[in-house]
Structure formats: structure tokens, C-alpha cells
C-alpha positions as CSV (number, residue, x, y, z in Angstrom):
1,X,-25.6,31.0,-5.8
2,X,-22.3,32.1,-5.8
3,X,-21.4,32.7,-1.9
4,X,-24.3,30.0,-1.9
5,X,-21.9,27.3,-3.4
6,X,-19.2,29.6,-2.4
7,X,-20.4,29.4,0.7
8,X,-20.9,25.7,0.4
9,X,-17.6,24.5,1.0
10,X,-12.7,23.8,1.1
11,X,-9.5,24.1,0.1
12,X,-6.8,25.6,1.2
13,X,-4.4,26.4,-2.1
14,X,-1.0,28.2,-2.9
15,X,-0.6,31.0,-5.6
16,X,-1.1,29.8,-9.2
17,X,0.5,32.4,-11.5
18,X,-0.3,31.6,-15.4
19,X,3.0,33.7,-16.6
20,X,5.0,30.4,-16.2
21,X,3.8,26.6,-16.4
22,X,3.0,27.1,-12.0
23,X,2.5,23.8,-10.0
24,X,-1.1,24.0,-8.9
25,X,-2.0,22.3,-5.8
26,X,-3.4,19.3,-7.0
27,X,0.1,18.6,-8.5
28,X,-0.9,19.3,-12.3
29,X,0.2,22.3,-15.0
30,X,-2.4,24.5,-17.0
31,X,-1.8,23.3,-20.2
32,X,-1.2,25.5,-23.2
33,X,-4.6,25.3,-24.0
34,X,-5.8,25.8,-20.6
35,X,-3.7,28.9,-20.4
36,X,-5.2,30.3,-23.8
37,X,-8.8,29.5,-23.3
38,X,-8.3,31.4,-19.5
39,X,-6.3,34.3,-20.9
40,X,-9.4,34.3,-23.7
41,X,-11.4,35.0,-21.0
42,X,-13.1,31.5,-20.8
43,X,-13.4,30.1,-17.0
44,X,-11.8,26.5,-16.5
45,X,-13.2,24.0,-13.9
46,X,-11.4,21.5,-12.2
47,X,-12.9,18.7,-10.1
48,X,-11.2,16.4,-7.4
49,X,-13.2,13.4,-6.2
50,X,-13.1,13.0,-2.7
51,X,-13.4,9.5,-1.2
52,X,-16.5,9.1,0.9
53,X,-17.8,12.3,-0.5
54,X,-20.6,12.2,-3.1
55,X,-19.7,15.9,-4.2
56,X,-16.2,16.8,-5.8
57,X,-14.0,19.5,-4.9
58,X,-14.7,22.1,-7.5
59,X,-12.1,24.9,-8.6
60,X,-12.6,27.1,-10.7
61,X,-10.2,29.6,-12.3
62,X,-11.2,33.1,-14.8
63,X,-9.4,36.2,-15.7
64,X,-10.9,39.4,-15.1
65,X,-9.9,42.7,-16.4
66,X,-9.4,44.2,-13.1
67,X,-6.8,45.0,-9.6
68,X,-7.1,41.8,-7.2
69,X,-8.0,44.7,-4.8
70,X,-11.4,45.6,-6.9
71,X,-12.7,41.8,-7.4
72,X,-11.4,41.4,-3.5
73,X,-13.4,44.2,-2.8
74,X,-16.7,43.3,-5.0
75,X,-16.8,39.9,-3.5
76,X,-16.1,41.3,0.0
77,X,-19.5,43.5,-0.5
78,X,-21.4,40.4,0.3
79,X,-24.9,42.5,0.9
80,X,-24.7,43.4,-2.9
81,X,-24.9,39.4,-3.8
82,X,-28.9,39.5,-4.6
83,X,-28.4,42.2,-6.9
84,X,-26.3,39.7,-9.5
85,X,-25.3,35.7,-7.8
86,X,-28.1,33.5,-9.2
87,X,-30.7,32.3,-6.7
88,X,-29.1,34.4,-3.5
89,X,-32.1,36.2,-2.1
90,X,-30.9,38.0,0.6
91,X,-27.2,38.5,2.7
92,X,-27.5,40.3,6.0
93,X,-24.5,41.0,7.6
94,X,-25.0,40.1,11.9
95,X,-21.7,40.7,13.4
96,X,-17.9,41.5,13.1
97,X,-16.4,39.2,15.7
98,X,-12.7,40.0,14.7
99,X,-11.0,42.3,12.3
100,X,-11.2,41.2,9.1
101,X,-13.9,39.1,9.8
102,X,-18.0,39.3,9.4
103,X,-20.6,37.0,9.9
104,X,-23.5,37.0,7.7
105,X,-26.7,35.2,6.9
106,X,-27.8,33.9,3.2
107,X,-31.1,32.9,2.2
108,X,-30.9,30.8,-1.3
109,X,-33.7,29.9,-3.4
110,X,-33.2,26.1,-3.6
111,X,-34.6,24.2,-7.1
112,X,-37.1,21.5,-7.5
113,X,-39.9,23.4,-4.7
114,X,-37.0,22.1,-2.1
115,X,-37.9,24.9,1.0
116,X,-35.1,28.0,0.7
117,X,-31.3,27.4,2.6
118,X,-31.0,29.6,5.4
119,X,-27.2,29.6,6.8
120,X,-24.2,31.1,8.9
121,X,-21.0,32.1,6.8
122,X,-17.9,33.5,8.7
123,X,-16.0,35.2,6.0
124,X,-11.9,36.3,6.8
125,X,-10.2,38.7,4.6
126,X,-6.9,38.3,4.4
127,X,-3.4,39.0,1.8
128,X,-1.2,36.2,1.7
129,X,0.8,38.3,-0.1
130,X,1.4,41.9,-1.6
131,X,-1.3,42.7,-4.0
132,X,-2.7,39.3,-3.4
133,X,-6.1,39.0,-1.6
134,X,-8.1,35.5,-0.4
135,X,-11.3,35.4,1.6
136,X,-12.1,32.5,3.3
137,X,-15.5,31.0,4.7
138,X,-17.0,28.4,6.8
139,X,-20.8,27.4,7.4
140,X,-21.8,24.8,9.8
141,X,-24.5,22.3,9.7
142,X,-27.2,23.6,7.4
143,X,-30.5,22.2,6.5
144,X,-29.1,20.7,3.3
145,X,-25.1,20.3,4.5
146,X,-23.2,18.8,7.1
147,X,-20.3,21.4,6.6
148,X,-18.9,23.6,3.9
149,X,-15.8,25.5,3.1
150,X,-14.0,27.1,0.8
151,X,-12.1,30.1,0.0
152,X,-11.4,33.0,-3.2
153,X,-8.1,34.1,-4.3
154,X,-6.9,37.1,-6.2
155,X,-4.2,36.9,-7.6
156,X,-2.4,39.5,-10.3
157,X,-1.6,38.0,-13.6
158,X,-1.0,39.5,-16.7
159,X,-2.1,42.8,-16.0
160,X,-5.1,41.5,-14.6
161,X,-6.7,39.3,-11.6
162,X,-6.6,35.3,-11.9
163,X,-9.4,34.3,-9.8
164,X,-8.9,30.6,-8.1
165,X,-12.4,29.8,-6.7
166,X,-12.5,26.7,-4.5
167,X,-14.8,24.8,-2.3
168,X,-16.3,21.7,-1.3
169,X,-19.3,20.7,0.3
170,X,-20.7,17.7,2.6
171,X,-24.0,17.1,1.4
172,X,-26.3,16.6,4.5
173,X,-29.5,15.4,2.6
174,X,-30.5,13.0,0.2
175,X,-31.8,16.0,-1.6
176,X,-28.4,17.7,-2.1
177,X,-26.7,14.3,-2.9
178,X,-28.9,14.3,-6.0
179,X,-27.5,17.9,-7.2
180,X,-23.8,17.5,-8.0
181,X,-24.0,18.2,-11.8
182,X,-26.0,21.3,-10.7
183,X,-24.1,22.5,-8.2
184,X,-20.7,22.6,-10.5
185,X,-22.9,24.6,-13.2
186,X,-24.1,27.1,-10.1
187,X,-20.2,27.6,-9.5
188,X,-19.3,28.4,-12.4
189,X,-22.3,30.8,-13.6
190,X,-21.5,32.5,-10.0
191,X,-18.1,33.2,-10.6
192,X,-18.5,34.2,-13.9
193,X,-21.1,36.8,-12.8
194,X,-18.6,37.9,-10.3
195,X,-16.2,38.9,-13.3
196,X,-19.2,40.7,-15.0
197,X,-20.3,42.3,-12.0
198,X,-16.6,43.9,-11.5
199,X,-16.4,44.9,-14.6
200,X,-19.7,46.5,-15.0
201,X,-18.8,48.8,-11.7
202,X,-16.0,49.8,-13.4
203,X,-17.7,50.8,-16.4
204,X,-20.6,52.2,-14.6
205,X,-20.5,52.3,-11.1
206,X,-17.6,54.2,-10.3
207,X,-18.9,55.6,-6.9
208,X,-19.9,51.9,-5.7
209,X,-16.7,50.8,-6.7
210,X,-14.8,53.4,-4.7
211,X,-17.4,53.0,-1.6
212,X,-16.4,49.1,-1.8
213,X,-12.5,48.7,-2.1
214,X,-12.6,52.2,1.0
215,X,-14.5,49.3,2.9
216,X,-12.3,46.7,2.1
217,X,-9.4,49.1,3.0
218,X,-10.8,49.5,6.2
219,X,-11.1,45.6,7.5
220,X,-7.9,45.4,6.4
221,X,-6.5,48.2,8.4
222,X,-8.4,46.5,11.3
223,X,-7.4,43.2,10.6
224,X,-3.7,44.5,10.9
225,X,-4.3,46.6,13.9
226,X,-6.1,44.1,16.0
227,X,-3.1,41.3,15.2
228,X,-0.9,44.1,16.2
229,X,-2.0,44.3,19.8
């Protein structure tokens, strides 16, 4: 449920690089250990409590073997998310209002017999820097949320992608008050299966891979034309 709690919810953060002891946005270092257990490949999640909000902010940081242009460009192929995000059924992709911009609908299979989420995501690709990608999204009122956002960036760190997944999400229910512990394990499992899923394209799907950063490519190039004219 990856664009599920990915697409549940916000942040807004500057580049965390893990080749020198960065300031991170909620004004704290990666430890030593932190740094050793992410370069290890383990995923580290970090949770800010929000007054008046029952769920945290969750962040969530892993290193993938990988270009920030490949995971940019996995992540971007949001219609591919049933095939490997846990309990995303379906993604169909309804518009592209701007460049770099598309507006898709998720169906999620929801636990406890709780009827499926249907929602709205606007997702903006955009590179806050050179070989840096971040893709943003917002979903409005939902059966189960008030509001959500949150956003993914790629960033390159030694010789491969530090991924910095954040987002938060205004429960709407008494229903989705009562999954905060779940929703934090659903993070982290999705972006973990994000890493896998890159790096199973690149050691077996080749052609998808190449189909899915020449798409990315191309929003870009219309993102830069249409804030061009």
C-alpha cells in the first residue's frame, strides 16, 4: 500500500546526503549506526508526532542499488503498483492536467472486512536538483481520510539512490484512527518493495526498465517545456 500510504499523506524536506553527518529536516544527524544499518541496506523509520493528529509523520529512508533516475522512474510507473505494493489493487491513470503532472485513481484493499479505499492522487514530478528526482502527491477527502500528502525523493549517495519517503495522513474515520501501528509497518514493507522491485527490473526486466525511465524522460521534457512558455 505503498502509493496507498504513499498516497496517504506530507512533508516537504531538503536533501539528506549520508556522505557527511547532513542536518535532516527535523533538525537531527543519522547516527553512526543509522548510517551503517542504511548503507547495509536496512531501511530506518523516523516518526514525528503531530499535535492534534492521531497519526505521526512517518519518514522513511533505504539505499537502493540503483540511478535516482531508475527508482524515479519505477515509482513514476504508477500503473505497475498491483503487480508488487501490498494491498494496491488497481491504479488507473485519468488525466495529465499539466506537464509533469497525472492524475490517477487507487483502489486499496483495506484490512479487518473495512469496504476497499477508492481515491484521487495528483502526482508532480519534478528535480530539485541535478540528478536529484522528488515526486509529490496530494489526495483529498477520502472515505477513510480527511487529507493526505506526502512526497519521494531520490537522491544519489554513495554510488547509489538514498530514498527519503515521507508523508502524513489525517485520519477521517474512527476506523483509520485505530490503524497507526499498521499503517507505519505498510510504509515501510511498500518502500522496501519499491527497492526490490528496482532492482529486480534491473536484473530481469531490462526492456520495462528502459520503457519506464524513456516515460519519465518525457514528462520531464514536458514539464520543462510547458514552464518555458
Amino acid at each position: 500500500m505503498m502509493k496507498a500510504f504513499r498516497s496517504l499523506l506530507l512533508g516537504v524536506f531538503f536533501l539528506i546526503c549520508l556522505s557527511s553527518p547532513a542536518e535532516e529536516s527535523l533538525g537531527t544527524n543519522f547516527s553512526s549506526i543509522q548510517q551503517e544499518e542504511l548503507l547495509s541496506g536496512k531501511k530506518l523509520k523516523i516518526e514525528e508526532e503531530i499535535p492534534g493528529n492521531p497519526w505521526p509523520r512517518f519518514m522513511i529512508y533505504q539505499m537502493v542499488n540503483s540511478t535516482p533516475e531508475n527508482v524515479a522512474a519505477v515509482f513514476w510507473n504508477c500503473e505497475l503498483d498491483p503487480e508488487y505494493i501490498p494491498n494496491c489493487l488497481s491504479v488507473r491513470i485519468l488525466k495529465h492536467p499539466e506537464p509533469g503532472v497525472i492524475e490517477a485513481e487507487y483502489t486499496l484493499k483495506m484490512p479487518f472486512f473495512l469496504p476497499n479505499e477508492v481515491y484521487i492522487s495528483r502526482n508532480e514530478l519534478t528535480s530539485p536538483a541535478p540528478g536529484t528526482y522528488m515526486i509529490s502527491w496530494r489526495v483529498d477527502k477520502t472515505r477513510y481520510v480527511k487529507q493526505s500528502q506526502g512526497n519521494i525523493l531520490l537522491h544519489p549517495a554513495h554510488g547509489g539512490t538514498l530514498i527519503r519517503y515521507t508523508n502524513l495522513v489525517e485520519p477521517g474515520s474512527k476506523f483509520a484512527r485505530l490503524l497507526r501501528a499498521q499503517a507505519g509497518t505498510q510504509v515501510m514493507e511498500s518502500v522496501g518493495a519499491l527497492a526490490s522491485q528496482v532492482e529486480q527490473e534491473l536484473a530481469n526486466s531490462s526492456v520495462l526498465l528502459m520503457k519506464q525511465v524513456e516515460a519519465l524522460r518525457q514528462s520531464q521534457q514536458r514539464e520543462s517545456t510547458g514552464k518555458s512558455e
